[in-house]
N, C-alpha and C positions, 0 to 999 in steps of 0.2 A: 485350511492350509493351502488355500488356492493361491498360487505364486503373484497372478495378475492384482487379486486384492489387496496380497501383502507388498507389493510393488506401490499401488493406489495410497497404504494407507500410510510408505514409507514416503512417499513422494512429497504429500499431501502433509501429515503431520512436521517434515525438517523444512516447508514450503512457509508452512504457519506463521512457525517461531522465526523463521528467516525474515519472513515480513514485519513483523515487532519492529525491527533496525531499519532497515530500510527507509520507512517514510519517516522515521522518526531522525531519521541520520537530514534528509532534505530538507523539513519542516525546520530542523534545530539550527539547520546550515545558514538558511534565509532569512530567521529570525536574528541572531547574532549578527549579522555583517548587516543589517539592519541598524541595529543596537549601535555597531562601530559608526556604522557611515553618520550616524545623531551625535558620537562623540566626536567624530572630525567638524562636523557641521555646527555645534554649538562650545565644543570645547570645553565639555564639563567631566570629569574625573567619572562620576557614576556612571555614564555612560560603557568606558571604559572597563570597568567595573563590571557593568551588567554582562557585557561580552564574553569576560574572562569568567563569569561563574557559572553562566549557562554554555560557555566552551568547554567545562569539565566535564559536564555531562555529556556534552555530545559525544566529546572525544571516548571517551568511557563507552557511547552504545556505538561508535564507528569502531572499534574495535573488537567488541562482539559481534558486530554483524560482519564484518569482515572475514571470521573464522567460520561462521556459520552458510557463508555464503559460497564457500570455498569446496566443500561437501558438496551442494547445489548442483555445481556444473560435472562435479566427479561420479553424482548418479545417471548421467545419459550415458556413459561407459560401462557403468559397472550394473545395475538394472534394467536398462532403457534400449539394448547397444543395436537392436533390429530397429528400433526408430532411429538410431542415430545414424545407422550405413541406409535407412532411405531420404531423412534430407539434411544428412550433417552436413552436406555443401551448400546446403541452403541457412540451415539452422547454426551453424556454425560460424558463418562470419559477423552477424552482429554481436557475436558473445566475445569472439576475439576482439573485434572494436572493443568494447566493453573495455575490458581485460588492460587492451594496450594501449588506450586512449583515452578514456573517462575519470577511469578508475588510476591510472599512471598521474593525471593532471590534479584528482582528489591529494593521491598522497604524497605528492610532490611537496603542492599547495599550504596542504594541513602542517608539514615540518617545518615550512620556513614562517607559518603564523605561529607556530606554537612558541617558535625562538626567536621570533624576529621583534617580541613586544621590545619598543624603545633604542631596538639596532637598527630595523630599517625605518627608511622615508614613512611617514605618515599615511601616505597616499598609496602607496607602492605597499606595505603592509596591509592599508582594507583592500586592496585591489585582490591580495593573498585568500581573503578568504570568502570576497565575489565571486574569486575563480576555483572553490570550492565546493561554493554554493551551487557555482554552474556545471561544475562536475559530478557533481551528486545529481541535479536533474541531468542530465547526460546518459548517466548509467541509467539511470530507469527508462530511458528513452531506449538504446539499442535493448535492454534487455524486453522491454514490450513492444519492439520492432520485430522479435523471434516469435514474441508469445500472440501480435498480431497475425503472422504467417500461419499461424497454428488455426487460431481461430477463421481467418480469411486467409487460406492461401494463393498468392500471386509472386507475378513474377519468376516463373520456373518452367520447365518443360521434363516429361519422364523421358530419360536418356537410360537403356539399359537395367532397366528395373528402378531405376532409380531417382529422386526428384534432383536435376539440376539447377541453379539458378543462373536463368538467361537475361534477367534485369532488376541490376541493382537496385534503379532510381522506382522502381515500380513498388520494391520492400519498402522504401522509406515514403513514398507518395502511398501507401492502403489506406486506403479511407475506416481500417478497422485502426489502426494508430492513430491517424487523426483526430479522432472522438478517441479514442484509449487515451495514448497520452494526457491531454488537459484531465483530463478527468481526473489520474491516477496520481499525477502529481499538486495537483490543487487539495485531493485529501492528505496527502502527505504534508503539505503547509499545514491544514488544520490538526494533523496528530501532534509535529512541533508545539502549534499555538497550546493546543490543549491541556501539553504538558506543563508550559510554562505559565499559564493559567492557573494550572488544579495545584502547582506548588506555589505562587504567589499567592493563589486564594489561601491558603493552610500555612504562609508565613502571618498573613494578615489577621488570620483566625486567633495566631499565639501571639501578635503584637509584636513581632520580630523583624526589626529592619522596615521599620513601613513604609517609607518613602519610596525605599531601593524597588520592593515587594508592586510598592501600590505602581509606579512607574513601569515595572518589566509586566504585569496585566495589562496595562494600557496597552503598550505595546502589540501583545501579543492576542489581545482581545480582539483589536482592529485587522488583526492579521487572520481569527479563528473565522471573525464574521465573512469576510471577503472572500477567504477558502473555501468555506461552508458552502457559498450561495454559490461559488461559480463551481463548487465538485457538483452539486445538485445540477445545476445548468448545464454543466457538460455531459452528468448520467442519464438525462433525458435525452439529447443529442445520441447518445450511445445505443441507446435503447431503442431509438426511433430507426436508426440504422440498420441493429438485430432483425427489424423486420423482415428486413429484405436479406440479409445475406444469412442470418440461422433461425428462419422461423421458427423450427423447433423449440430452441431455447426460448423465444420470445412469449412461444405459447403453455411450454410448462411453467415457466416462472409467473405466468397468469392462471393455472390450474384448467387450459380452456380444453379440454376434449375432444367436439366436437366442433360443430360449426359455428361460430360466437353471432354470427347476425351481424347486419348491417344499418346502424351505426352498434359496437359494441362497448359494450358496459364491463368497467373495469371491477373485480373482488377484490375487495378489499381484506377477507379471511373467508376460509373454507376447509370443510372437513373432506380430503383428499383420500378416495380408493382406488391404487392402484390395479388393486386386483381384481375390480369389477370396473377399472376406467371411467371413472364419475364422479361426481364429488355428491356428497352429500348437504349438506346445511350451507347456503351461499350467502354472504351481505356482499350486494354489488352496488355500484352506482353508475348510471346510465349515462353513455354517452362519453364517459370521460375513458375508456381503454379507445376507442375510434382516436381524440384527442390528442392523448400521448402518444399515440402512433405516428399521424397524420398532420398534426396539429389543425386539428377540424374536427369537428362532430358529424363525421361519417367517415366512413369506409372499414371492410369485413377485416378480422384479422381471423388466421386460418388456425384452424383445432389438430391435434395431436394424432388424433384417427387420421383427419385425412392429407395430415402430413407425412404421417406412416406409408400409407399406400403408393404419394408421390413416392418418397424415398426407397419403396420396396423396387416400385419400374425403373427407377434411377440406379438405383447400388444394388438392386440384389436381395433374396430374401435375409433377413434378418427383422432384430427389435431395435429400434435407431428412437425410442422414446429415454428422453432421460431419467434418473429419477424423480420425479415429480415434486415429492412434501420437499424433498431436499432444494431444491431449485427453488420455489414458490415459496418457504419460508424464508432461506437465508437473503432474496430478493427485500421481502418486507423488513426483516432485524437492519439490511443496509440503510432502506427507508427510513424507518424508524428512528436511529443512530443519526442520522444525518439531519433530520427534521426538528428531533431535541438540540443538536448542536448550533442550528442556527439560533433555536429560543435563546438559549443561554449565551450565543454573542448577543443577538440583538438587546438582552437586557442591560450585558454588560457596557455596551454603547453607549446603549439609555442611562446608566446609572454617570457614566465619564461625559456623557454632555452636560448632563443637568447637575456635574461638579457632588455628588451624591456618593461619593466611594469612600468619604473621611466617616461617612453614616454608618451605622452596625447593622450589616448584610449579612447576619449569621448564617440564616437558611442559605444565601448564595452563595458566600466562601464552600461551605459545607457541600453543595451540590455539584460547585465547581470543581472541588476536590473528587466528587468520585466519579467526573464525567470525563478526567485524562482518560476512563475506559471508553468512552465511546468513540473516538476514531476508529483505534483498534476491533473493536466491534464490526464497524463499519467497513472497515478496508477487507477482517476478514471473511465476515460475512459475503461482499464482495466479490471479493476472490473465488471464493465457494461457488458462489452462483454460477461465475465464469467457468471454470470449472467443467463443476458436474451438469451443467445445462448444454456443454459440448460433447458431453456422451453419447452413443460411446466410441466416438470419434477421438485419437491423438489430433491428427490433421484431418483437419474437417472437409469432407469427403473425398480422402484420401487413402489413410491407414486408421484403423482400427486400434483401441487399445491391446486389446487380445492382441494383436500382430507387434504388438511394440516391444512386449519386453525380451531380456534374454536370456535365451533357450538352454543355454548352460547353467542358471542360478537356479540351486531348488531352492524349495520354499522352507526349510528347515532355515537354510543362510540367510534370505533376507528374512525372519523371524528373528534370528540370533541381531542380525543387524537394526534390526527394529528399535529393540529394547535396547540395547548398546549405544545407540544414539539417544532413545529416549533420556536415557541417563546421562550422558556428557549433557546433553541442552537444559536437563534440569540443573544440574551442578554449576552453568554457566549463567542460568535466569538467579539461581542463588547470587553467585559471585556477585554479579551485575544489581541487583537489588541492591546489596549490602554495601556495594560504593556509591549506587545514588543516595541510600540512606546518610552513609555516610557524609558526603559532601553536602546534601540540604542539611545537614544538621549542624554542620560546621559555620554556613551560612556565605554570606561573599566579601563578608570582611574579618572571618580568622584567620588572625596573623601568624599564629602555629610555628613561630619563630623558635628553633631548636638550635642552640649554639649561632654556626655561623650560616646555617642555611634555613630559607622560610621552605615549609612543606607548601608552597604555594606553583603547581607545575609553571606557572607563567613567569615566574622573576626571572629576571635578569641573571640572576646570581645562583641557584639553583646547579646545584650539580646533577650531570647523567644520571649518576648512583643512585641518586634522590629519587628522581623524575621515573624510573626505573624500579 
């Protein structure tokens, strides 16, 4: 019943499920007006088509993430609130951006495409959901413009106990955003592609709409592969960065303890003892951690220990090691996720060059199907690392978690809250499943014509009540 952990694991767990929507909202955004800009461009119906029935899904997970994300910013008030009065003037106005700017231009955007099929201009309707598209990357941007300060804080001065922010352009120039963003948002294209992949590949499986099916993989395959390789490319960039600005993190998410040598050798798995600070059983390969650091086969990266010790003459006695297996596994499951997902574009490339998709790809429909989880895997594994590899840092060597939450919630309350939420986000993955089941099973050409109105949300002719 310690408050800080029941804080942690509140944060942490409505963070999770928060992230589900998220990248899948930006992925789905890009792929669609993708889809439109190829029916302005060629003029063909399915095109059309493709748009409006992976817009029902999106529209469907922009809606729950929408409501889940609304809680979000309502935990630094109501848990958080000693972090919030030391850099809510800091931390605070990219979320308002967010809020009044991003997120205003999303929903704006999202009403006049939804209504505008066949009312407006052609051009001026894709443009509706370009600017969607760039709303959705927008928000992830100010909102990892807060979560950069965190992790690299700049641009502030302590004014009376408290962090001011003395320059703005300095938040939006952190070279911890600059490598965050591309990164964060190129896996978000591929959870999109991934989706629309694993249900193409499982339309393909039943022989359902095959052209429509085999057409929106293409698409979306060419969009999984390109994601894939540049989130890789940018999480190396990222990584390489960490070195310098939180060696810590850089060193537990390598399991390194002590002094790693010069050039070092990257683990590739290890049996992790916190409690005697050492690993046991190592497979390493030489020369390649110096590499991903450096991009060279040399130079030292520093150990745990005697990162400790700086940190102690720097901030003070304390434990400023993160947790370890935690950091150092969910590092690798990101790995891992990410390394499968380019296989499975790359083949799918290889199968649409060599015109090989009308062939019976059983095994890869089938594996494509249950690889929509690996984004998700990846982004939150990710996130984890980020995370818990900034422990036990809020603001990294700033505040303290212990210092951040607040001193008026016991741990009975956020307990009660815990589980209270637990259960709406389950209630809500419910809901949310059973209208994507839904709508894949319908498919993109049920006419679902009822009297005088189609249950189709995009007509023309469709009333509120309906659509509602």
């Amino acid at each position: 019943m310690d408050p800080v952990l029941l804080s942690r694991i509140q944060f942490a767990s409505t963070t999770i499920f928060h992230f589900i929507f998220v990248p899948l909202s930006i992925g789905l955004a890009l792929i669609i007006a993708i889809m439109q800009t190829m029916y302005l461009v060629k003029g063909k119906e399915e095109y059309k088509k493709m748009a409006k029935f992976w817009g029902k899904l999106f529209l469907i997970n922009f809606a729950v993430g929408v409501v889940t994300g609304i809680l979000q910013e309502f935990q630094f008030g109501m848990n958080w609130s000693d972090y919030s009065r030391f850099v809510g003037d800091v931390f605070g106005a990219p979320l308002a951006i967010e809020a009044l700017l991003a997120f205003f231009l999303e929903s704006t955007f999202i009403g006049l495409w939804i209504f505008g099929w066949d009312r407006l201009n052609k051009r001026v309707h894709l443009l509706c959901i370009w600017l969607v598209a760039f709303g959705t990357a927008m928000s992830a941007f100010w909102i990892l413009l807060a979560n950069s300060f965190m992790q690299h804080p700049v641009g502030f001065s302590i004014t009376n106990g408290r962090a001011e922010m003395n320059d703005f352009w300095a938040l939006v120039t952190n070279g911890q955003l600059l490598v965050e963003f591309p990164h964060t948002v190129l896996g978000a294209f591929a959870t999109g592609a991934f989706l629309i992949t694993g249900i193409s590949a499982y339309k393909l499986l039943k022989r359902q709409d095959v052209q429509f099916f085999k057409k929106s993989f293409q698409i979306a395959i060419i969009v999984s592969l390109v994601s894939s390789i540049g989130t890789a490319l940018w999480g190396h960039q990222q990584a390489q960065y960490l070195v310098h600005t939180q060696p810590m993190k850089m060193a537990a998410s390598e399991g390194l303890w002590g002094k790693s040598g010069d050039p070092a050798a990257w683990t590739v798995f290890a049996t992790i003892d916190p409690a005697k600070q050492e690993n046991g059983y190592e497979f390493q390969i030489p020369y390649l951690l110096s590499f991903l650091s450096y991009s060279k086969f040399s130079g030292e990266v520093k150990g745990m220990l005697e990162l400790q010790a700086e940190y102690e003459n720097t901030y003070g006695p304390g434990n400023y090691i993160p947790p370890v297996r935690t950091t150092f596994w969910s590092f690798r499951i990101m790995v891992a996720a990410g390394s499968l997902m380019i296989l499975l574009g790359l083949y799918g490339v290889y199968l649409m060059a060599r015109k090989k998709m009308d062939q019976p790809n059983t095994w890869y429909w089938r594996l494509m199907l249950w690889s929509i989880a690996l984004p998700f895997i990846g982004n939150t594994a990710g996130w984890v690392m980020t995370e818990f590899g900034r422990q036990p840092w809020t603001v990294f060597g700033l505040m303290r978690t212990e210092d951040s939450i607040s001193p008026s919630v016991s741990a009975g309350q956020i307990l009660f809250s815990v589980i209270a939420f637990s259960l709406i986000y389950l209630i809500l993955a419910i809901v949310m499943a059973f209208l994507f089941i839904r709508v894949i099973k319908k498919g993109p050409y049920d006419t679902g014509v009822k009297e005088r109105h189609s249950q189709d949300p995009f007509d023309k002719e469709e009333s509120v009540h309906d659509l509602t």
